[in-house]
mmCIF file as Biopython writes it, N, C-alpha, C and O atoms, coordinates in Angstrom:
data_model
#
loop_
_atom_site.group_PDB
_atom_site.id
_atom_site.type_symbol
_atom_site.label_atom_id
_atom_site.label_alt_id
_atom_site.label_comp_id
_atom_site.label_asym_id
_atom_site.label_entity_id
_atom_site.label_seq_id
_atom_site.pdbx_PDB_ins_code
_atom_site.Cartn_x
_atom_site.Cartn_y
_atom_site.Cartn_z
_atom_site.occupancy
_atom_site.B_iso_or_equiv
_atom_site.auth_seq_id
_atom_site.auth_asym_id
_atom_site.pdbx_PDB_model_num
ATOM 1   N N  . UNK A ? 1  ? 0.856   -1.178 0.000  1.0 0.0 1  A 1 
ATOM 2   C CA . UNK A ? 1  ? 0.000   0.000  0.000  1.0 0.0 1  A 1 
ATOM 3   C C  . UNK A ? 1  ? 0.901   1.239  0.000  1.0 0.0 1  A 1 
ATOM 4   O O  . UNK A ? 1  ? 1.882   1.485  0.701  1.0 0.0 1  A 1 
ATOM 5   N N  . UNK A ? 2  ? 0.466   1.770  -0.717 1.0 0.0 2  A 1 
ATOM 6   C CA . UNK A ? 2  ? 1.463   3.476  -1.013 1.0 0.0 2  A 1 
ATOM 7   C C  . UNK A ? 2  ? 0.910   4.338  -0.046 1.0 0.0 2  A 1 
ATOM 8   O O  . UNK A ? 2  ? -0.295  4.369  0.203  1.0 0.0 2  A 1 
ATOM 9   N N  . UNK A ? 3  ? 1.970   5.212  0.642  1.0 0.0 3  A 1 
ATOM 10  C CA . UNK A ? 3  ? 2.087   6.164  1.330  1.0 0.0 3  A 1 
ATOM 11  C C  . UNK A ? 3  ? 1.146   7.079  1.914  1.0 0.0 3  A 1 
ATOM 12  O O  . UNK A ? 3  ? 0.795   7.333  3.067  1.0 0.0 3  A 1 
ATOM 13  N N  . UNK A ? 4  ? 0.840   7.502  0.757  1.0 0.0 4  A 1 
ATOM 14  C CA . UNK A ? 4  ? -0.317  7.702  0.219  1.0 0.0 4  A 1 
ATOM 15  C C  . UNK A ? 4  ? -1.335  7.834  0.994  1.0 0.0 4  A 1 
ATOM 16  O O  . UNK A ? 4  ? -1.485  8.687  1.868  1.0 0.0 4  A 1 
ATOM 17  N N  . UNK A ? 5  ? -2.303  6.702  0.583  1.0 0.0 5  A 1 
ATOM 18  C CA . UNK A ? 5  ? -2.758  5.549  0.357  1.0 0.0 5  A 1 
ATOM 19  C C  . UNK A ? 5  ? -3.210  5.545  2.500  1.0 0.0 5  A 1 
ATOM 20  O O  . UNK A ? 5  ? -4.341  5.476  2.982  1.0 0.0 5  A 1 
ATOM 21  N N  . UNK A ? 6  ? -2.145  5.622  3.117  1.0 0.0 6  A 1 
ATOM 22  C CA . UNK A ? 6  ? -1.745  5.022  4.418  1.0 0.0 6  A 1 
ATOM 23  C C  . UNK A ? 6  ? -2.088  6.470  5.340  1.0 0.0 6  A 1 
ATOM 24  O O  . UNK A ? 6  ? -2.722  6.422  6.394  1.0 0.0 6  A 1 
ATOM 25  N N  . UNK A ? 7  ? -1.689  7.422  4.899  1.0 0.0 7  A 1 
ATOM 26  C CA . UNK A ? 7  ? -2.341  8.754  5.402  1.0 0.0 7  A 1 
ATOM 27  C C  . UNK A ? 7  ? -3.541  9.347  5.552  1.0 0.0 7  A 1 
ATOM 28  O O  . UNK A ? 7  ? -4.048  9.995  6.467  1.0 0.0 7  A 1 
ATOM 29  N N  . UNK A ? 8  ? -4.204  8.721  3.593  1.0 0.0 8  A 1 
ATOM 30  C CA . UNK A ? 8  ? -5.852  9.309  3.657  1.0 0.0 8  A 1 
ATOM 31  C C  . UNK A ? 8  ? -6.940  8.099  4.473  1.0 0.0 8  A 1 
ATOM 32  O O  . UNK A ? 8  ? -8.128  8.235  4.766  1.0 0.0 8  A 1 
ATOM 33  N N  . UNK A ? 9  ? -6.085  6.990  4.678  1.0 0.0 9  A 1 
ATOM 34  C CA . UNK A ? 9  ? -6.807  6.295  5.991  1.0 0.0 9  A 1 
ATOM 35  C C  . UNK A ? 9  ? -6.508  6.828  6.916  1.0 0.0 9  A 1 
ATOM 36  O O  . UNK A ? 9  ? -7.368  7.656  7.217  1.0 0.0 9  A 1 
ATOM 37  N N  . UNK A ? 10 ? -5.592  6.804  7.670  1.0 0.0 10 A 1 
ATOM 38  C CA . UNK A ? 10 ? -5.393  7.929  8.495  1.0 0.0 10 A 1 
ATOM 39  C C  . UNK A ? 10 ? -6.303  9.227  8.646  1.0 0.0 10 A 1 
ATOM 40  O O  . UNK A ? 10 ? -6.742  9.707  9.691  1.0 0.0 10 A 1 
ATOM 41  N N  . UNK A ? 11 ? -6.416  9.519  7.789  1.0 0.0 11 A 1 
ATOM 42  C CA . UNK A ? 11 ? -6.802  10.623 7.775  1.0 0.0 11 A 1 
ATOM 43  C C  . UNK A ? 11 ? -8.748  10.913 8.253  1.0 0.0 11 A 1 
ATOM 44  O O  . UNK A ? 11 ? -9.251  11.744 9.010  1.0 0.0 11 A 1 
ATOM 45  N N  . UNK A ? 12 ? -9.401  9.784  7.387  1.0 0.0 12 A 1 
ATOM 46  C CA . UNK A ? 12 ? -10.418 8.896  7.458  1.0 0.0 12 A 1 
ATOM 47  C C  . UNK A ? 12 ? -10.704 8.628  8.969  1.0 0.0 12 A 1 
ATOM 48  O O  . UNK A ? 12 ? -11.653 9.067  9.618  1.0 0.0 12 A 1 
ATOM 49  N N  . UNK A ? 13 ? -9.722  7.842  9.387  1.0 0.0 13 A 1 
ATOM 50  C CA . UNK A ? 13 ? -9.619  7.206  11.305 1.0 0.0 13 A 1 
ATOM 51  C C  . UNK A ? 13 ? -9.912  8.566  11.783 1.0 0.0 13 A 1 
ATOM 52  O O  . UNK A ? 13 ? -11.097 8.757  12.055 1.0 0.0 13 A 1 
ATOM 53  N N  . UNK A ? 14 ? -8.927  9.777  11.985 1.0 0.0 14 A 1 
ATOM 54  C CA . UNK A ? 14 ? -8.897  10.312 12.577 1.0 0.0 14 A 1 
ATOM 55  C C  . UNK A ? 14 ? -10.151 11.955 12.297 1.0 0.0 14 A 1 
ATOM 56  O O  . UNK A ? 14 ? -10.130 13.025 12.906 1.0 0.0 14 A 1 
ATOM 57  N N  . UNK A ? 15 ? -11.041 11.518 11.215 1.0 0.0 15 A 1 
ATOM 58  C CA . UNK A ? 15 ? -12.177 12.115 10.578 1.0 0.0 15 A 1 
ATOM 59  C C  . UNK A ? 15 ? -11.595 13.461 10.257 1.0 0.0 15 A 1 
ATOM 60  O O  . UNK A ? 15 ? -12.191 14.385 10.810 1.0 0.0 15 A 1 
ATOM 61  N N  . UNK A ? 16 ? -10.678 13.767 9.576  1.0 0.0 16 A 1 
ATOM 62  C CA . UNK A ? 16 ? -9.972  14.884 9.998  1.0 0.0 16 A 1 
ATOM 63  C C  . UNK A ? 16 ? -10.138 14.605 7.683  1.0 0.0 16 A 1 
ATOM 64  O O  . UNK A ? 16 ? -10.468 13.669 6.956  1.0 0.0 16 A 1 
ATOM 65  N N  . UNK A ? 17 ? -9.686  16.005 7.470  1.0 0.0 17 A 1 
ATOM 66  C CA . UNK A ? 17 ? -9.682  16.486 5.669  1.0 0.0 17 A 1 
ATOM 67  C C  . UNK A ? 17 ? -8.481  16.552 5.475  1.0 0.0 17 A 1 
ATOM 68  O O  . UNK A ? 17 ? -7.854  16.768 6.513  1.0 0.0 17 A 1 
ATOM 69  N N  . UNK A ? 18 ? -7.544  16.405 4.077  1.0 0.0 18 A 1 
ATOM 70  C CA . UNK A ? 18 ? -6.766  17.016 3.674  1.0 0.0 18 A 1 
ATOM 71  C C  . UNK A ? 18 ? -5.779  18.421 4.350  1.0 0.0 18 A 1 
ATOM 72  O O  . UNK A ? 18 ? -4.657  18.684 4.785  1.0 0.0 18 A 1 
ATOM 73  N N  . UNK A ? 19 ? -7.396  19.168 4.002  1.0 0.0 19 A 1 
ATOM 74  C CA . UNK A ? 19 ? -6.911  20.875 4.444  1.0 0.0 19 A 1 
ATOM 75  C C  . UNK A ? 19 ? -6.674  20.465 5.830  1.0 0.0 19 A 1 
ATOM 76  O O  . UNK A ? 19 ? -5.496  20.737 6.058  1.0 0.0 19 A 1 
ATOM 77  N N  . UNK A ? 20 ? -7.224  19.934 6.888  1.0 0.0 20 A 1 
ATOM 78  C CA . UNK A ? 20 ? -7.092  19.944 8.290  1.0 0.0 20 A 1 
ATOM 79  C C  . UNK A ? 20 ? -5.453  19.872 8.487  1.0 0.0 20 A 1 
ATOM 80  O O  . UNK A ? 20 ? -4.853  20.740 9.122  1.0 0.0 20 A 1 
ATOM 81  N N  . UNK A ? 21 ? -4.761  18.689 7.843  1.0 0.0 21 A 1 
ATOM 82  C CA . UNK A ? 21 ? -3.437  18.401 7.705  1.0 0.0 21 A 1 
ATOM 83  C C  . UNK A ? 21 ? -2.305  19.408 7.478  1.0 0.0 21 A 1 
ATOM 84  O O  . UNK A ? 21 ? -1.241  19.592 8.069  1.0 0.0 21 A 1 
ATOM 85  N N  . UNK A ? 22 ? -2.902  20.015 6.398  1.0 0.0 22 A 1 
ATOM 86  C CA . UNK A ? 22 ? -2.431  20.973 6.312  1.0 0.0 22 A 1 
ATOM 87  C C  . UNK A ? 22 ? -1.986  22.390 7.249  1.0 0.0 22 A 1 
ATOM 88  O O  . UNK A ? 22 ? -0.885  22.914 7.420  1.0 0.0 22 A 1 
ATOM 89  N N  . UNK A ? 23 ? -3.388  22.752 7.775  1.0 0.0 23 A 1 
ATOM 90  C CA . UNK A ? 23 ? -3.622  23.522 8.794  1.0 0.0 23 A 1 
ATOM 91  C C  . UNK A ? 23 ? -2.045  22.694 9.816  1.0 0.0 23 A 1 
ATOM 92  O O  . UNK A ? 23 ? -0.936  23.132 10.123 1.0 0.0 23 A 1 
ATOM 93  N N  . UNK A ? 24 ? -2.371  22.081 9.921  1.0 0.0 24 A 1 
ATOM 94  C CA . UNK A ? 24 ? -1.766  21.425 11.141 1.0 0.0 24 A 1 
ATOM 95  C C  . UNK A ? 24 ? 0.170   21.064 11.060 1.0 0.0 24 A 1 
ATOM 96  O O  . UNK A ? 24 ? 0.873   20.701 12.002 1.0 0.0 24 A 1 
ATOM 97  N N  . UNK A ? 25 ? 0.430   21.220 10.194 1.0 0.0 25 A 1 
ATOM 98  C CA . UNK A ? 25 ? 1.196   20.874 9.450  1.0 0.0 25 A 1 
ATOM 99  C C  . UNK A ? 25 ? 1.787   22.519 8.957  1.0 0.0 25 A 1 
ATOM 100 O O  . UNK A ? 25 ? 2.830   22.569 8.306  1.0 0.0 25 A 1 
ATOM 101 N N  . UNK A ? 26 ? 1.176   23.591 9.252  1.0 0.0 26 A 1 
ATOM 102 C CA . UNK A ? 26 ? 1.404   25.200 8.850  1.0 0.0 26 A 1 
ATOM 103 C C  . UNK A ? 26 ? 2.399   24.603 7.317  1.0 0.0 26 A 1 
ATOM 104 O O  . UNK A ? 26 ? 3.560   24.275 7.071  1.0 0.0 26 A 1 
ATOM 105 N N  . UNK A ? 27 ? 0.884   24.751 6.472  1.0 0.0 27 A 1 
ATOM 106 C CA . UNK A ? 27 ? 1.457   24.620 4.987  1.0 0.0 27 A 1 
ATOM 107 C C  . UNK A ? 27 ? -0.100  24.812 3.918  1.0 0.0 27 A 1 
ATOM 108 O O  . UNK A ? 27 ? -1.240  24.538 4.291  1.0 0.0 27 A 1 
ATOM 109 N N  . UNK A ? 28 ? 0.123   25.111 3.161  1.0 0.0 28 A 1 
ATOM 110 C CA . UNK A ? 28 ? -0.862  25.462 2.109  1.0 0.0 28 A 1 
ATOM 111 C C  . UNK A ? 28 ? -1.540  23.157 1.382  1.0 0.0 28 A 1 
ATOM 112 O O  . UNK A ? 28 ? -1.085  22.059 1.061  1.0 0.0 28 A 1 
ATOM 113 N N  . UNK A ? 29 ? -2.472  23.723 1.525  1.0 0.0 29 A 1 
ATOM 114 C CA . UNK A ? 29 ? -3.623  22.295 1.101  1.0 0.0 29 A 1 
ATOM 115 C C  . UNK A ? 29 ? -2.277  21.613 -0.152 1.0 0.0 29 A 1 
ATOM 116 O O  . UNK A ? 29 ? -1.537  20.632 -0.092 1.0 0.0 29 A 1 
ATOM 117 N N  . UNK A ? 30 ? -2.474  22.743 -1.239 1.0 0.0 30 A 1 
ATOM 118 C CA . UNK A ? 30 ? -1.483  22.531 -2.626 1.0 0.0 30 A 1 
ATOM 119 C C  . UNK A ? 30 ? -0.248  21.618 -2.186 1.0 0.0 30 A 1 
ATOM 120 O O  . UNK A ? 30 ? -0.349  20.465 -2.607 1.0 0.0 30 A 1 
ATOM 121 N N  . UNK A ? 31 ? 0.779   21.856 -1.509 1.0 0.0 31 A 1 
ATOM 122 C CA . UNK A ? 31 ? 1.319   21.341 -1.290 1.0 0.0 31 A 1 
ATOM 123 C C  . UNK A ? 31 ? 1.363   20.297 -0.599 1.0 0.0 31 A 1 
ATOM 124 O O  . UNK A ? 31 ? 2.497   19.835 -0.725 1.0 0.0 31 A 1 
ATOM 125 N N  . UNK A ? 32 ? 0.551   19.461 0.285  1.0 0.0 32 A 1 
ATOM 126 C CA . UNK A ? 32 ? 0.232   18.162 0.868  1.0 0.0 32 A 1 
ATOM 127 C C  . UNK A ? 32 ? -0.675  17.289 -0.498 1.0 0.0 32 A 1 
ATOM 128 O O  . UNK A ? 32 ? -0.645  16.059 -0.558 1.0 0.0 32 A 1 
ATOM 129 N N  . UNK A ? 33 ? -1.545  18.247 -1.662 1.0 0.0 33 A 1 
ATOM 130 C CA . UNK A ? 33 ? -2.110  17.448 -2.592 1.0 0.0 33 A 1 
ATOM 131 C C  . UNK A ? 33 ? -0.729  17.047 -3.443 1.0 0.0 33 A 1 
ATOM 132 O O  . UNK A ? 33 ? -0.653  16.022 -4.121 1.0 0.0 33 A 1 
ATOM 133 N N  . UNK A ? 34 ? 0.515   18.169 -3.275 1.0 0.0 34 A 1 
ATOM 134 C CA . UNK A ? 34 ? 1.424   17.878 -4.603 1.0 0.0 34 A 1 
ATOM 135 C C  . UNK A ? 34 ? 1.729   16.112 -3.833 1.0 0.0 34 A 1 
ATOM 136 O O  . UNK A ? 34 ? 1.359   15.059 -4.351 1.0 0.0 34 A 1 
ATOM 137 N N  . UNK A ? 35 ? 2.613   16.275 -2.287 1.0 0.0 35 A 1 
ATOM 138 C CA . UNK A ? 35 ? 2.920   15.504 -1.955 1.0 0.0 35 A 1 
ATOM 139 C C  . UNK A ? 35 ? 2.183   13.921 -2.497 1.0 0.0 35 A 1 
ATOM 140 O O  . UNK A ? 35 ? 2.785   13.051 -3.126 1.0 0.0 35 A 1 
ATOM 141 N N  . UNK A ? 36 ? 0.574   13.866 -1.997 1.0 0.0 36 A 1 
ATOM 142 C CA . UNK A ? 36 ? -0.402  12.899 -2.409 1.0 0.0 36 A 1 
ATOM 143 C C  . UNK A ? 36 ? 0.040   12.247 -3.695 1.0 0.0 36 A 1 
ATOM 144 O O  . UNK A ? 36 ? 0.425   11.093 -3.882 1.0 0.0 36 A 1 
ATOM 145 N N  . UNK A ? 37 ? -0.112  13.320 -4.597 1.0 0.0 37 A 1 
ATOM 146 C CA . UNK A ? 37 ? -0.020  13.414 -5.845 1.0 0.0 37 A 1 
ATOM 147 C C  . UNK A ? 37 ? 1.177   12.058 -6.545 1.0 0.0 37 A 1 
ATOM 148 O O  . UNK A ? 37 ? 1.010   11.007 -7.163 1.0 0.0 37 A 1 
ATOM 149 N N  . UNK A ? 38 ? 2.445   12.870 -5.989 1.0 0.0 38 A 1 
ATOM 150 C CA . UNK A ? 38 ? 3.572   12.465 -6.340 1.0 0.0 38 A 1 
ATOM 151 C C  . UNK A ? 38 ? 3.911   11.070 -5.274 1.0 0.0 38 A 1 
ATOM 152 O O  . UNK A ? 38 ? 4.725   10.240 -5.678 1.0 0.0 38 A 1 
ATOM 153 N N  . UNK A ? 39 ? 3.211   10.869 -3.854 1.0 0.0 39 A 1 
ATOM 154 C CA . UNK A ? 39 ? 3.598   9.835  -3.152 1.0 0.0 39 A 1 
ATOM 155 C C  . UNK A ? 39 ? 5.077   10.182 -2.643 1.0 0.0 39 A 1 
ATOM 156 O O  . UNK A ? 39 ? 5.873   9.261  -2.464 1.0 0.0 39 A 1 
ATOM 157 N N  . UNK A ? 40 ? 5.296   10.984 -2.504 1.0 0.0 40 A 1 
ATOM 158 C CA . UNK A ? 40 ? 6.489   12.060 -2.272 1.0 0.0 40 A 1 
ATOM 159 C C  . UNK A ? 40 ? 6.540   12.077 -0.497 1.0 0.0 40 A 1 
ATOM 160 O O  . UNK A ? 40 ? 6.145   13.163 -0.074 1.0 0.0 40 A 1 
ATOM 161 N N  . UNK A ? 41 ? 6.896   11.212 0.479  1.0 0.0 41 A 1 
ATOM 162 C CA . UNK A ? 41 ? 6.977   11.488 1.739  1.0 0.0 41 A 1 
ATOM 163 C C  . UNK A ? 41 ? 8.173   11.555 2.502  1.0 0.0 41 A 1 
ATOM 164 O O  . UNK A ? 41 ? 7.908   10.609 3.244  1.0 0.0 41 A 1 
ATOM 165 N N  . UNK A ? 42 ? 9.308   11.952 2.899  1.0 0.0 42 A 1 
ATOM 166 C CA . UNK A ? 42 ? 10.072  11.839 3.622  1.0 0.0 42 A 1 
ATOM 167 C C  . UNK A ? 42 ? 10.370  11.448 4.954  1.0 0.0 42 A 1 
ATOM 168 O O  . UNK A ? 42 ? 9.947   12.327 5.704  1.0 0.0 42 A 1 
ATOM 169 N N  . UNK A ? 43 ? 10.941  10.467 5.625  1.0 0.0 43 A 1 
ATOM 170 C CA . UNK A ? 43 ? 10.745  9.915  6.784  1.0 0.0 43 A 1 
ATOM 171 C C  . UNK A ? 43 ? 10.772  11.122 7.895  1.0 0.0 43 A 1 
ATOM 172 O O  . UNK A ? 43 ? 10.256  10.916 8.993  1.0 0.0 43 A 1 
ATOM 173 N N  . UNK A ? 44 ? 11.153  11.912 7.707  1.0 0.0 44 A 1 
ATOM 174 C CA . UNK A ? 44 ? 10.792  13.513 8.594  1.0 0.0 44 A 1 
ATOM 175 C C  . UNK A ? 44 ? 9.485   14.170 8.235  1.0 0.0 44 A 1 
ATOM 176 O O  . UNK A ? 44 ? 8.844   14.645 9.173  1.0 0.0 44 A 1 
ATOM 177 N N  . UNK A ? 45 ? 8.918   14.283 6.834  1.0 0.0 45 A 1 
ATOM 178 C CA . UNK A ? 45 ? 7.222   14.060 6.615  1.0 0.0 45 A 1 
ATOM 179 C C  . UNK A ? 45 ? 6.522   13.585 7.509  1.0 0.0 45 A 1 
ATOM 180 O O  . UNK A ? 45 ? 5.759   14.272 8.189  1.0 0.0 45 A 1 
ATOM 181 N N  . UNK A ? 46 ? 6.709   12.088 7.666  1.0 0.0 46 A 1 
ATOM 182 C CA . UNK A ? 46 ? 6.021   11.039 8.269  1.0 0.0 46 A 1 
ATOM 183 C C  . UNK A ? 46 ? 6.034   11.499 9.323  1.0 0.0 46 A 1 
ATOM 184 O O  . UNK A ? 46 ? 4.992   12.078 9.628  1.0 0.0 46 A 1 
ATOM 185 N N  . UNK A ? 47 ? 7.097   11.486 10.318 1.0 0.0 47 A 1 
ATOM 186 C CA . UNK A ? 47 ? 7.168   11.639 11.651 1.0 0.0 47 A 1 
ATOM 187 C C  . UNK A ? 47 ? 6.265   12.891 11.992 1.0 0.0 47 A 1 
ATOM 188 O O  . UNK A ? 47 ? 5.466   12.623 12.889 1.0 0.0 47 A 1 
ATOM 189 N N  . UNK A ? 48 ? 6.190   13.998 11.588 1.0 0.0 48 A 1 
ATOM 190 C CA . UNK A ? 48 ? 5.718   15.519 11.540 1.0 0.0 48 A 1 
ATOM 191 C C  . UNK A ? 48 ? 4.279   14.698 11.279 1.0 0.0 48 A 1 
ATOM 192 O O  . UNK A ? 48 ? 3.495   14.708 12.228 1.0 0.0 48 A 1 
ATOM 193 N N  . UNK A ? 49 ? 4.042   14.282 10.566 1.0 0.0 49 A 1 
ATOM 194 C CA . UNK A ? 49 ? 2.890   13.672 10.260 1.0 0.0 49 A 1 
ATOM 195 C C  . UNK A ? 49 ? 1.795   12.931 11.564 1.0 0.0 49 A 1 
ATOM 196 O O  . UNK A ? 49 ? 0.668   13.172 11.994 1.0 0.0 49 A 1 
ATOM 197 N N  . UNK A ? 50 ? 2.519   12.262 11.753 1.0 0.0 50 A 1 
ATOM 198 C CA . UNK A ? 50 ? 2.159   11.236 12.658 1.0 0.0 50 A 1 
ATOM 199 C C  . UNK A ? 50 ? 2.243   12.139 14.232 1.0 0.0 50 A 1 
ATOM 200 O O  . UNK A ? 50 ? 1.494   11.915 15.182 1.0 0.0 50 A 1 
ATOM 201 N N  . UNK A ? 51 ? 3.075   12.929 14.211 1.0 0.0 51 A 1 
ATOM 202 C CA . UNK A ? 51 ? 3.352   13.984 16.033 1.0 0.0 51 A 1 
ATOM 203 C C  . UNK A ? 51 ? 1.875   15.064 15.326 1.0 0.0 51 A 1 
ATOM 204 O O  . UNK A ? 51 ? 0.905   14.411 15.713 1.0 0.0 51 A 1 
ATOM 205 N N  . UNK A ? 52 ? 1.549   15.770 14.877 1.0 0.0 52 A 1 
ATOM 206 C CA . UNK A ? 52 ? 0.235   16.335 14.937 1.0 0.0 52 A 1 
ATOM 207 C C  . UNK A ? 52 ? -1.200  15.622 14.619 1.0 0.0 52 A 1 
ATOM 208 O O  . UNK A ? 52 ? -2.244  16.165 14.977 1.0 0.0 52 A 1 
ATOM 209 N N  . UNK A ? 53 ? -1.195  14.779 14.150 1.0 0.0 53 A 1 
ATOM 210 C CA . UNK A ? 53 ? -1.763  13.637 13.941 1.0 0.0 53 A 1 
ATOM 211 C C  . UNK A ? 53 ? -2.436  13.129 15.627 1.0 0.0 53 A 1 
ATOM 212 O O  . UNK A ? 53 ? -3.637  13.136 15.896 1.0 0.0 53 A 1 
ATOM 213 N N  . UNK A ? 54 ? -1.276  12.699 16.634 1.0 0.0 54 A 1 
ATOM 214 C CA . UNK A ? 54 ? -1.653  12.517 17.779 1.0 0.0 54 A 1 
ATOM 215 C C  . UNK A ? 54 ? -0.736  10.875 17.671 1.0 0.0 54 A 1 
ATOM 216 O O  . UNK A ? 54 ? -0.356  10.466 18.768 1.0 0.0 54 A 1 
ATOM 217 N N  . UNK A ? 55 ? -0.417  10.048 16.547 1.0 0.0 55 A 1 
ATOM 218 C CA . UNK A ? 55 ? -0.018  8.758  16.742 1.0 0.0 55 A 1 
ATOM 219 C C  . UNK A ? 55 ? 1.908   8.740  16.796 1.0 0.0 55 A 1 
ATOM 220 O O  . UNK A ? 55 ? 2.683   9.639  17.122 1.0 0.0 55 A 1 
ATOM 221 N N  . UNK A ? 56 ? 2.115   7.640  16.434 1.0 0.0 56 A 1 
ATOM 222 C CA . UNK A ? 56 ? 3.476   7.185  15.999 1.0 0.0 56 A 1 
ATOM 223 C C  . UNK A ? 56 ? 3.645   6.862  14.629 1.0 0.0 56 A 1 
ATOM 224 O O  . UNK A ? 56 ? 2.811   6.379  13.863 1.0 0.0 56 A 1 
ATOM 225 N N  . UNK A ? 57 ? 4.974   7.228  14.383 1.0 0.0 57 A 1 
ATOM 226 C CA . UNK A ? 57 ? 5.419   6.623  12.681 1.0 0.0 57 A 1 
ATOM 227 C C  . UNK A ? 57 ? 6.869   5.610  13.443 1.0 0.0 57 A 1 
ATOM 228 O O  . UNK A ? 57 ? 7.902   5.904  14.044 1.0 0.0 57 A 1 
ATOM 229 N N  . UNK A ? 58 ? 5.988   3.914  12.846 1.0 0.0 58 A 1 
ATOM 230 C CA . UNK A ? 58 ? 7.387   3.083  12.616 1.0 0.0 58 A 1 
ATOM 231 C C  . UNK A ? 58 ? 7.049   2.244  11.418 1.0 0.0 58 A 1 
ATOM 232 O O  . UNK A ? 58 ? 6.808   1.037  11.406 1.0 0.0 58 A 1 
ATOM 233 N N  . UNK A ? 59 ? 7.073   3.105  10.392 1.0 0.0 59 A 1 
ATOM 234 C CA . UNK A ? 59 ? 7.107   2.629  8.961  1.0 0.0 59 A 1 
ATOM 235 C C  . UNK A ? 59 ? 5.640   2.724  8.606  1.0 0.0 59 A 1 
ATOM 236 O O  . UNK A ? 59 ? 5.205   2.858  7.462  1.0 0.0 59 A 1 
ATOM 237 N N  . UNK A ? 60 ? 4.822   2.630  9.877  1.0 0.0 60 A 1 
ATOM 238 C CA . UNK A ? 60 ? 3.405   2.195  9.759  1.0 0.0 60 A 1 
ATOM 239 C C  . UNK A ? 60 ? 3.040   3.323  10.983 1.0 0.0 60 A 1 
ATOM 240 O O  . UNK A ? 60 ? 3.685   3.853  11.887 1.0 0.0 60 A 1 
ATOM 241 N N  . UNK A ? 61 ? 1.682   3.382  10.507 1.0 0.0 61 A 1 
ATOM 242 C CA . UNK A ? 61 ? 1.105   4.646  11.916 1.0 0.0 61 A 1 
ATOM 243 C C  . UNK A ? 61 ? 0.403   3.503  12.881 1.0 0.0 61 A 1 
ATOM 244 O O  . UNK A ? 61 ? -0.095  2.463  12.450 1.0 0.0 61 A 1 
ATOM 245 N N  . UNK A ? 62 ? 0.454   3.867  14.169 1.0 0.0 62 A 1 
ATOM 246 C CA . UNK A ? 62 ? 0.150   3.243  15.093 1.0 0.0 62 A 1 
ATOM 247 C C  . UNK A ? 62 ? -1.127  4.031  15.772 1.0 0.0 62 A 1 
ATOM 248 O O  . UNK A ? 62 ? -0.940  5.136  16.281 1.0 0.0 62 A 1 
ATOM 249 N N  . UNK A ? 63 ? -2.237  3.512  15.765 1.0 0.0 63 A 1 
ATOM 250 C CA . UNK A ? 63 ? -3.176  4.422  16.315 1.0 0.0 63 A 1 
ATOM 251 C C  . UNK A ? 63 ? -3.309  3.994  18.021 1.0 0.0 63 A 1 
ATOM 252 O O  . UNK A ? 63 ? -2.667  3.066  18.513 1.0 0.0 63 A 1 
ATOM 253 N N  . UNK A ? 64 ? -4.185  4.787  18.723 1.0 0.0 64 A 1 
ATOM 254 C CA . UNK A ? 64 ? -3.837  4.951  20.211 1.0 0.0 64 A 1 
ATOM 255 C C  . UNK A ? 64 ? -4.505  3.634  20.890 1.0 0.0 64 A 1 
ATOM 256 O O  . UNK A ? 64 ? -4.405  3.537  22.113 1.0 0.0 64 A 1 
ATOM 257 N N  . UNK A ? 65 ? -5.216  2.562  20.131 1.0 0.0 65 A 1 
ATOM 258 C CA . UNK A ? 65 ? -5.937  1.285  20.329 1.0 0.0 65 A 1 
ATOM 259 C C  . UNK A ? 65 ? -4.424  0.211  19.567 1.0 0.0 65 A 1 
ATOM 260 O O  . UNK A ? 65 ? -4.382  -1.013 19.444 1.0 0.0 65 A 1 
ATOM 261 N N  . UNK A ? 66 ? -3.781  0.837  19.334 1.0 0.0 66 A 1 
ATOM 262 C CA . UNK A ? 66 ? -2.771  -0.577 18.207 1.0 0.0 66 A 1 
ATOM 263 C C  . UNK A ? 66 ? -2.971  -0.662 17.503 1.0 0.0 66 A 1 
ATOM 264 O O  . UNK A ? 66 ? -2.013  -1.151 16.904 1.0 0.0 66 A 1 
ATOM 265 N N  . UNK A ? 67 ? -4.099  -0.444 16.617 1.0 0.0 67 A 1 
ATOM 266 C CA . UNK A ? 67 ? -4.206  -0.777 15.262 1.0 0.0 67 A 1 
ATOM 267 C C  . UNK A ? 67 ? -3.420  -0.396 14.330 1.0 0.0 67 A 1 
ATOM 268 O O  . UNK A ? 67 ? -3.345  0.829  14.427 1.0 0.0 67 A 1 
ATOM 269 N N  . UNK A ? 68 ? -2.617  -0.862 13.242 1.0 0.0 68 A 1 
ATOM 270 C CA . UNK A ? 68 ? -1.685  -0.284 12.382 1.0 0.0 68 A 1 
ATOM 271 C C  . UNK A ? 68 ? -1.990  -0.140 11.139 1.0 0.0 68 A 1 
ATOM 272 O O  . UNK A ? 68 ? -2.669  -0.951 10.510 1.0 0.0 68 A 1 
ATOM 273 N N  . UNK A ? 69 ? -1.480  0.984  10.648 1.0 0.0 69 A 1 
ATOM 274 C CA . UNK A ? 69 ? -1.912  1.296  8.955  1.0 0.0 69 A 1 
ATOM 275 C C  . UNK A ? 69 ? -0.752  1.155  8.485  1.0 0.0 69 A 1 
ATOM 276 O O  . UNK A ? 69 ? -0.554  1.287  7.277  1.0 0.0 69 A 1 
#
């Protein structure tokens, strides 16, 4: 499963939009769609990702029940 793919579930779990990410993330929507887009994540992405988010990044997001994406 692509990157991707692993975030907009994420994203889904945590009922939260695109733009929310963004917001959260202090960055314009455009640029988290380029990211999407391209599947473009950097393991410092992820992590930033996953710390406003509320979970963990170990390759996989860890939600606050265990469940892993």
């Amino acid at each position: 499963m692509a990157m991707t793919e692993k975030i907009k579930i994420l994203l889904v779990k945590k009922n939260m939009k695109t733009t929310n990410l963004a917001q959260l993330l202090n960055t314009n929507p455009s640029n988290i769609y380029n990211k999407f887009k391209r599947n473009n994540f950097s393991e410092k992405d992820l992590e930033r990702i996953a710390a406003v988010l509320g979970c963990k990044f170990e390759g996989s997001f860890v939600m606050e029940d265990g469940d892993k994406i």
